[in-house]
C-alpha positions, 0 to 999 in steps of 0.5 A, a space after each residue: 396698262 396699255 404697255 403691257 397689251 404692247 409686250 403681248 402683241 409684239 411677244 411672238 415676233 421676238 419668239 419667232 426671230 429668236 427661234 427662226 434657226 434654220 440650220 436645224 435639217 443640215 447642222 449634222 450634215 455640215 458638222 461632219 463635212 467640217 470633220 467631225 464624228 458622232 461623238 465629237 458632234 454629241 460632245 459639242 452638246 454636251 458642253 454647250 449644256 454644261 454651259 447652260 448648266 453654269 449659267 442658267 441660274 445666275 442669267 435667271 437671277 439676272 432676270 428676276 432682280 434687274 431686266 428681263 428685256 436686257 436679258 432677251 437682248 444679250 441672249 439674241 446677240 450671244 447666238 448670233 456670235 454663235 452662228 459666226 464662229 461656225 461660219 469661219 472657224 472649223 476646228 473642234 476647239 472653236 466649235 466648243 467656243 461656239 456652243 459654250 457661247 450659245 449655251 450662254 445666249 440660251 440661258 438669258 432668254 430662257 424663263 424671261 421670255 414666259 414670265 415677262 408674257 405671263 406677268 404682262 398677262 397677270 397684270 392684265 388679269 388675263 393669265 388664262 390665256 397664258 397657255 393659248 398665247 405661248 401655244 399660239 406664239 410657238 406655232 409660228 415658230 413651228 411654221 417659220 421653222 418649216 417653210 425654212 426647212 425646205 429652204 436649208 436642204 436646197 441651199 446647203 447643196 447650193 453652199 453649206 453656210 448659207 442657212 448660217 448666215 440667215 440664222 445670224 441675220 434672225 437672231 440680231 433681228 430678234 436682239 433688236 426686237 428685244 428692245 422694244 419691251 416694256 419691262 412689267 412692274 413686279 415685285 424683285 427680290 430684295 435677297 442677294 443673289 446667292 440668297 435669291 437662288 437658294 430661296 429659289 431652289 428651297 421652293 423646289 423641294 417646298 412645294 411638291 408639284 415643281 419637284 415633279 416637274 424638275 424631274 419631268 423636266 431632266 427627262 424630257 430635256 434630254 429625250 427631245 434633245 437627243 431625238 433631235 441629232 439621231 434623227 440623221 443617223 437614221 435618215 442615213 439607215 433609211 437612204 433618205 437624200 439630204 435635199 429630203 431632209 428639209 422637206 421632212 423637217 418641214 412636216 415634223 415642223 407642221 406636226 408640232 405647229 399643230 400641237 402648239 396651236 389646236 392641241 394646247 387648247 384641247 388640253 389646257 383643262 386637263 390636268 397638266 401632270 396628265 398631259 406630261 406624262 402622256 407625252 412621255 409615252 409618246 417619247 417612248 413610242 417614237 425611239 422604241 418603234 422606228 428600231 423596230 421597223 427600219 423603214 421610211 414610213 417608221 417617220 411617222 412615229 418619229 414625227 409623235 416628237 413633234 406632238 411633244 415638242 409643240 404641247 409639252 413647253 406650254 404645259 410645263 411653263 404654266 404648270 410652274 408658273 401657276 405654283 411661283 411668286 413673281 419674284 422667283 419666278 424666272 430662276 424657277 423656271 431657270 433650274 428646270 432648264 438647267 437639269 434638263 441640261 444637266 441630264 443631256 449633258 450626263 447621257 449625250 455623249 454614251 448615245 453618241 458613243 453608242 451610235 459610232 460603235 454600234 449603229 443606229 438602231 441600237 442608239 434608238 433602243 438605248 434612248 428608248 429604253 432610258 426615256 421608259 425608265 424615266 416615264 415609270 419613274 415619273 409615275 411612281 412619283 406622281 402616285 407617291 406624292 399624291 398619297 401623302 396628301 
């Protein structure tokens, strides 16, 4: 037992080395110093999420049936490799590899992060305080992410791939950390592995609340996503200095450390699809008002994605956990990444078209109203469903 007390104290240092990539303010920035336009730069996501796409489940499974700390492992090393082939390579077709690599290193530490912390918990009968500690971990993240945004806007003018070059050095850091866990005693599917994935994917369409959220989960997977890489474009349109960028990506940062730390507890009683669908609003709000009020201040709603960000991971991994056996639990979760992906990799690269053809404040109301249509979709859903029960 006292091992698994070990995976929980040092959980939030791998969460924070894994995630502590400061090239997040410039990474635009230096795509288009690298030669790249709004629809190169959308089409690189778009594979990196057809990677995700590819791989999510079987990384999952690979987690679920042999090791959930080995899958950590490889998913710090793959991102490292990621940040080295975009400091010395500078062409569209190594960038490509890049985020097929990164894709791939996502896709091992996505689900086996929260499930080895929840199955450590679980073991512990602690599995109240899942939502609290993932919260809490995330928060960090949020803090480190915007002490090192500040720091990334000052160093790029200094040299474009410095804040690379630390992201590289955290992400090996967090590898290593990897190792030190213990994997938890649980029960592994005895299936093969294309039994384990279709048992696994049956329990999406068995069980209503997962189907739910695998569909929260595309929305949300591409709203997040895309808010992030539009969020230059319009620090642009508002004439805001790229040495500025790292201080406003330091206060979204606080914004959604807040959230992970005070609002998940606020909330963690009320009933999650009631939380998730009210972020989905918020998402609405943030696309829809800053189109309709160019202006430095419009930062203010756009910073409401950072009330998102920080409550709704926690939220939805408990929300999931809670319905899943162990042993399906982190292809689970994997699927839910992976039509997140799904769905950014489908609409990323029109939102990307849309920005090159028709400006920015179209691809804010595009993305707006797409994200609208999901939240009404969402709702309907919820009611319907309730209504058979």
């Amino acid at each position: 037992m006292q091992s698994y007390h070990y995976n929980i104290s040092i959980y939030p240092m791998y969460r924070f080395m894994i995630n502590m990539l400061i090239i997040g303010p410039v990474l635009v920035p230096y795509m288009l110093l690298k030669g790249l336009d709004y629809t190169q730069i959308m089409l690189l996501q778009s594979i990196s999420a057809v990677a995700v796409f590819l791989f999510e489940v079987p990384t999952g499974s690979i987690a679920d049936k042999f090791s959930r700390k080995f899958s950590l492992f490889l998913s710090g090393l793959f991102i490292a490799i990621c940040m080295w082939i975009y400091i010395v390579f500078n062409s569209f077709f190594m960038f490509a590899i890049a985020e097929i690599i990164f894709g791939i290193g996502f896709t091992f530490g996505s689900g086996a992060d929260s499930a080895l912390l929840y199955e450590s918990l679980k073991k512990l009968g602690r599995t109240s305080e899942y939502q609290q500690r993932e919260g809490s971990a995330l928060s960090y993240v949020f803090i480190g992410q915007a002490i090192g945004s500040i720091a990334s806007g000052f160093l790029f003018k200094i040299n474009a791939v410095i804040p690379f070059w630390i992201s590289f050095l955290n992400v090996l850091i967090a590898a290593v950390i990897a190792l030190f866990f213990v994997e938890t005693e649980r029960e592994k599917s005895e299936h093969k592995y294309v039994t384990h994935v279709l048992k696994s994917a049956g329990l999406i369409f068995k069980i209503p609340r997962v189907f739910w959220a695998m569909f929260y989960a595309m929305l949300m997977g591409f709203a997040l996503r895309v808010g992030y890489w539009i969020y230059q474009p319009y620090f642009s349109a508002i004439q805001l200095d790229i040495a500025y960028y790292g201080i406003v990506f330091f206060l979204f940062n606080l914004v959604a450390a807040f959230s992970s730390k005070v609002l998940v507890k606020r909330y963690k009683n009320v009933r999650p699809r009631k939380v998730l669908l009210a972020l989905c609003l918020l998402m609405v709000i943030s696309f829809i008002v800053p189109a309709m009020f160019l202006s430095k201040i419009a930062l203010v709603i756009i910073a409401l994605q950072q009330v998102v960000r920080g409550l709704h991971p926690s939220t939805l991994r408990f929300y999931i956990n809670h319905q899943i056996e162990d042993k399906y639990r982190a292809t689970v979760i994997s699927f839910s990444s992976l039509l997140a992906n799904l769905s950014f990799a489908i609409l990323a690269p029109f939102v990307g078209w849309v920005l090159d053809n028709k400006g920015t404040i179209p691809a804010y109301y595009t993305v707006g109203l797409i994200t609208l249509v999901g939240t009404v979709f969402l709702y309907q859903l919820r009611k319907f469903q309730k209504s058979k029960n």
